[in-house]
N, C-alpha and C positions, 0 to 999 in steps of 0.2 A: 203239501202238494206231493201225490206219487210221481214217482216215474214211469213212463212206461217201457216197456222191455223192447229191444228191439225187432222181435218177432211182432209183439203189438202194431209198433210205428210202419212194420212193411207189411201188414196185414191192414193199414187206416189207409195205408197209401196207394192200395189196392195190388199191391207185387203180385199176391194170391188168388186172385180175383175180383171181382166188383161187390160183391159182400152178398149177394143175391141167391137165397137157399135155392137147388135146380132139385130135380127130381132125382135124376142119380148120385146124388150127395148121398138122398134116404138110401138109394138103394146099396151103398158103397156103409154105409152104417150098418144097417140092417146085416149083411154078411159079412161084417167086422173086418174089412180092408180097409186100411189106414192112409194105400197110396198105390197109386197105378203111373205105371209104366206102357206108351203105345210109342210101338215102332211104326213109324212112317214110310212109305218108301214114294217118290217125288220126281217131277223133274225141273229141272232148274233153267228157266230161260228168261232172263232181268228178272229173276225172284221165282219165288216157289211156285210150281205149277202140278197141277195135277195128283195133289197127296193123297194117298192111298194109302189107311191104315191095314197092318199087315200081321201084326201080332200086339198082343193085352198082357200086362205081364201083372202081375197083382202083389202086394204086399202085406205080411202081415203086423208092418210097423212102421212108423214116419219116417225114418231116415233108409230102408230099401233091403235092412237086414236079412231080412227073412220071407223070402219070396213062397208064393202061395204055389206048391207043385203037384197037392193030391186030387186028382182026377173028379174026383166025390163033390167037393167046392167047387174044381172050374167049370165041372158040368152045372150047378146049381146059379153060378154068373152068366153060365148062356143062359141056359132054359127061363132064368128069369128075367131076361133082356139089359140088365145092367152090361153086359160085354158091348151088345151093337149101340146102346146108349154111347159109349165109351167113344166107339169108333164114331158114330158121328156125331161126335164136339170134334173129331182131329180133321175128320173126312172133306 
């Protein structure tokens, strides 16, 4: 019997999401970011109200090392709509 790892067990137990391929997954492959960062900006009255994503931060590796800064790709994340994908899953 293997074990599984614990990345595996909080990935069955859904930590990372519901397991369900979305369409900006592809596009988040396709342009080879590994991990996005959205700032939020909120207001708070009994709980979050009114979130308003405000900025896309992009990665070029799983754990946030290496953030995506040349102009060439961020424009190539708008223009291909993966940025307002982005913002609205936060939105």
């Amino acid at each position: 019997m293997q074990k599984s790892s614990l990345e595996r067990q909080l990935v069955e137990r859904g930590r990372f999401g519901d397991g369900v391929r979305k369409e900006w997954m592809d596009g988040m492959k396709k342009e080879g970011v590994k991990a996005v960062a959205v700032e939020v900006y909120m207001t708070w009255f009994f709980g979050p109200r009114q979130l308003k994503p405000v900025r896309v931060m992009y990665f070029a590796d799983y754990d946030g090392g290496r953030q995506v800064v040349d102009e060439k790709p961020l424009g190539r994340f708008r223009k291909s709509g993966l940025e307002d994908a982005l913002k609205r899953l936060t939105g």
